[in-house]
C-alpha positions as CSV (number, residue, x, y, z in Angstrom):
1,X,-6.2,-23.1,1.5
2,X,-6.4,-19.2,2.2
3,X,-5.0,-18.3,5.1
4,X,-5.2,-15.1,7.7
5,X,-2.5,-12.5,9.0
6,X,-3.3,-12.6,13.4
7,X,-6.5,-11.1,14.0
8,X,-7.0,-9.1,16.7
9,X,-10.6,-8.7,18.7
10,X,-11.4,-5.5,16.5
11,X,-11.1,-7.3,13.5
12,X,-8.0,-5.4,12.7
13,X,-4.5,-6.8,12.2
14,X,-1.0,-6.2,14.0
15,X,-0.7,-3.0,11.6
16,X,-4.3,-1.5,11.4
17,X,-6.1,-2.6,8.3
18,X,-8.4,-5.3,7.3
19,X,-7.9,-9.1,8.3
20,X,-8.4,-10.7,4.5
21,X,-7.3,-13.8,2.9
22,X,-5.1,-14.0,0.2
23,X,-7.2,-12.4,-2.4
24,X,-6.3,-9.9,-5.5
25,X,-8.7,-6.5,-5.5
26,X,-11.5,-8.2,-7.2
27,X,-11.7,-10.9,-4.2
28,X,-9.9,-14.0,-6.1
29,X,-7.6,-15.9,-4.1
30,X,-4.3,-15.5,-5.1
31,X,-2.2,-18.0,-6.8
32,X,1.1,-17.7,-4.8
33,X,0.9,-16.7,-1.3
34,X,3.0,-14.7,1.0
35,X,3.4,-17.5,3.7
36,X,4.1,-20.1,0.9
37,X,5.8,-18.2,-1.6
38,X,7.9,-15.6,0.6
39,X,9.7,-14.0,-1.9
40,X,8.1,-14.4,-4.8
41,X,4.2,-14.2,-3.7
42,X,1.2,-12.4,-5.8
43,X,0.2,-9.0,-5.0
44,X,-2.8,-9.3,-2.6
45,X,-5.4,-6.9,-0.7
46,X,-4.4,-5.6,2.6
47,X,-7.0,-2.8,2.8
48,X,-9.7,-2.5,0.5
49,X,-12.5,0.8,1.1
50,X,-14.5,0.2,-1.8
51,X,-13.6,-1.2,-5.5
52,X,-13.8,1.9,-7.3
53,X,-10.6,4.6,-7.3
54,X,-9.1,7.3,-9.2
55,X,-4.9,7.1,-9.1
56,X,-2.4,4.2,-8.0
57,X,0.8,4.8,-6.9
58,X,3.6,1.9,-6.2
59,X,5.7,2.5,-3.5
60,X,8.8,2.1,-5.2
61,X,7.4,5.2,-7.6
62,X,7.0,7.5,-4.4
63,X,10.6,7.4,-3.7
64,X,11.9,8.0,-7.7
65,X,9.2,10.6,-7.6
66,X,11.2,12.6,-4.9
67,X,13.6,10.8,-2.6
68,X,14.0,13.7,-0.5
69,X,10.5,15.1,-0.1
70,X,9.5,11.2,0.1
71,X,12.6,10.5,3.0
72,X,11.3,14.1,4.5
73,X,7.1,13.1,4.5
74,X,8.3,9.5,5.9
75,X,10.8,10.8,8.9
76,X,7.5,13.3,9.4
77,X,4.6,10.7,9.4
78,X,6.9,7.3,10.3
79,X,9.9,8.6,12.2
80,X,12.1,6.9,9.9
81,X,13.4,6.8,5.8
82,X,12.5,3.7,5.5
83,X,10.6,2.3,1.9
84,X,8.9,-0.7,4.2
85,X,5.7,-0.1,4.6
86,X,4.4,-2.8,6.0
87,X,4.3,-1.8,10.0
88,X,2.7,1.8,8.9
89,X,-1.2,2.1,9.3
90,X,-3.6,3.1,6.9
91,X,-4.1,6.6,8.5
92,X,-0.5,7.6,8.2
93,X,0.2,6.4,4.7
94,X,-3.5,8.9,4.4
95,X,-1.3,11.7,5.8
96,X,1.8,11.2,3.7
97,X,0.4,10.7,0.3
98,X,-2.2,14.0,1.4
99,X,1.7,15.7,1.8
100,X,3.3,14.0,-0.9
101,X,0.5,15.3,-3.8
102,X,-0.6,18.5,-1.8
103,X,-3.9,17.2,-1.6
104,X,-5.3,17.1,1.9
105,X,-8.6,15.5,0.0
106,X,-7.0,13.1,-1.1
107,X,-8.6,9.5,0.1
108,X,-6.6,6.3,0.4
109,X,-9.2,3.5,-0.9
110,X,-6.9,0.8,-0.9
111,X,-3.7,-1.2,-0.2
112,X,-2.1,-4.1,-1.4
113,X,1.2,-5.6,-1.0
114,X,3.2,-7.5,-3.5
115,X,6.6,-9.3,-4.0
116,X,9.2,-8.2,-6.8
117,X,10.3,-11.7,-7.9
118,X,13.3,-10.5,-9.7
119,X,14.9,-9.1,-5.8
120,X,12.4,-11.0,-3.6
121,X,11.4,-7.2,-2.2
122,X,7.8,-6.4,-1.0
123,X,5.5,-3.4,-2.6
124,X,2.7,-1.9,-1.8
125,X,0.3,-0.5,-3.9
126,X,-1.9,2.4,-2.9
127,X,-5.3,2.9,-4.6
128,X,-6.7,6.4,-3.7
129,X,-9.4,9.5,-5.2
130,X,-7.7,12.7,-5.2
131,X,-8.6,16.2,-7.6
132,X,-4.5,16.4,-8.7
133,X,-4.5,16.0,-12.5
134,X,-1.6,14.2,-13.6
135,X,0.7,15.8,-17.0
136,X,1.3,14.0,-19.6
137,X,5.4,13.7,-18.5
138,X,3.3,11.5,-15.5
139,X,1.8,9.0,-17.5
């Protein structure tokens, strides 16, 4: 049985995206969920714009990126250092990854949040179109 974060009477949950089951980006329920599997649950769409996107970025890769520009863009956008992302809405995370890759066209499409089963840590995962080519020392 799938189940639902809160919803509230805009269709929107407690953080500002998208009330969805349990599902992966291509709409399959997950096989482990965060409610029954809390620290070792499958990675599963929190916001979801369309299926099609350019880049992904974890949010564990933002920070070795550039700890300090990513603790600088997060104290600007969040008020805090934090690598959570969970309580931050769609339109901030917009914001800092626009800062982060000096892009200001750059357009989150997506979000999911995952578990890392070796610590029992959430991720996110951020699915966006953006015209930054990445090197080859990127890849």
């Amino acid at each position: 049985m799938l189940k639902k974060t809160r919803e509230y009477s805009d269709g929107m949950n407690a953080y500002g995206f998208r009330n969805e089951p349990y599902v992966d980006w291509d709409g399959k329920p997950v096989e482990r969920t965060k409610h029954e599997h809390g620290y070792s649950y499958s990675a599963y769409v929190v916001y979801k714009k369309r299926q099609k996107y350019q880049h992904v970025v974890y949010s564990d890769r933002l920070f070795m990126q550039g700890p300090e520009k990513h603790d600088e863009l997060c104290e600007k956008h969040f008020g805090d250092q934090g690598q959570a992302w969970s309580n931050r809405g769609r339109d901030k995370i917009e914001l800092f990854l626009q800062d982060f890759y000096n892009d200001h066209g750059l357009e989150l499409v997506g979000i999911m949040e995952g578990c890392n089963v070796g610590n029992g840590y959430p991720y996110w995962i951020f699915m966006f179109d953006c015209d930054f080519e990445t090197s080859e020392d990127d890849e």
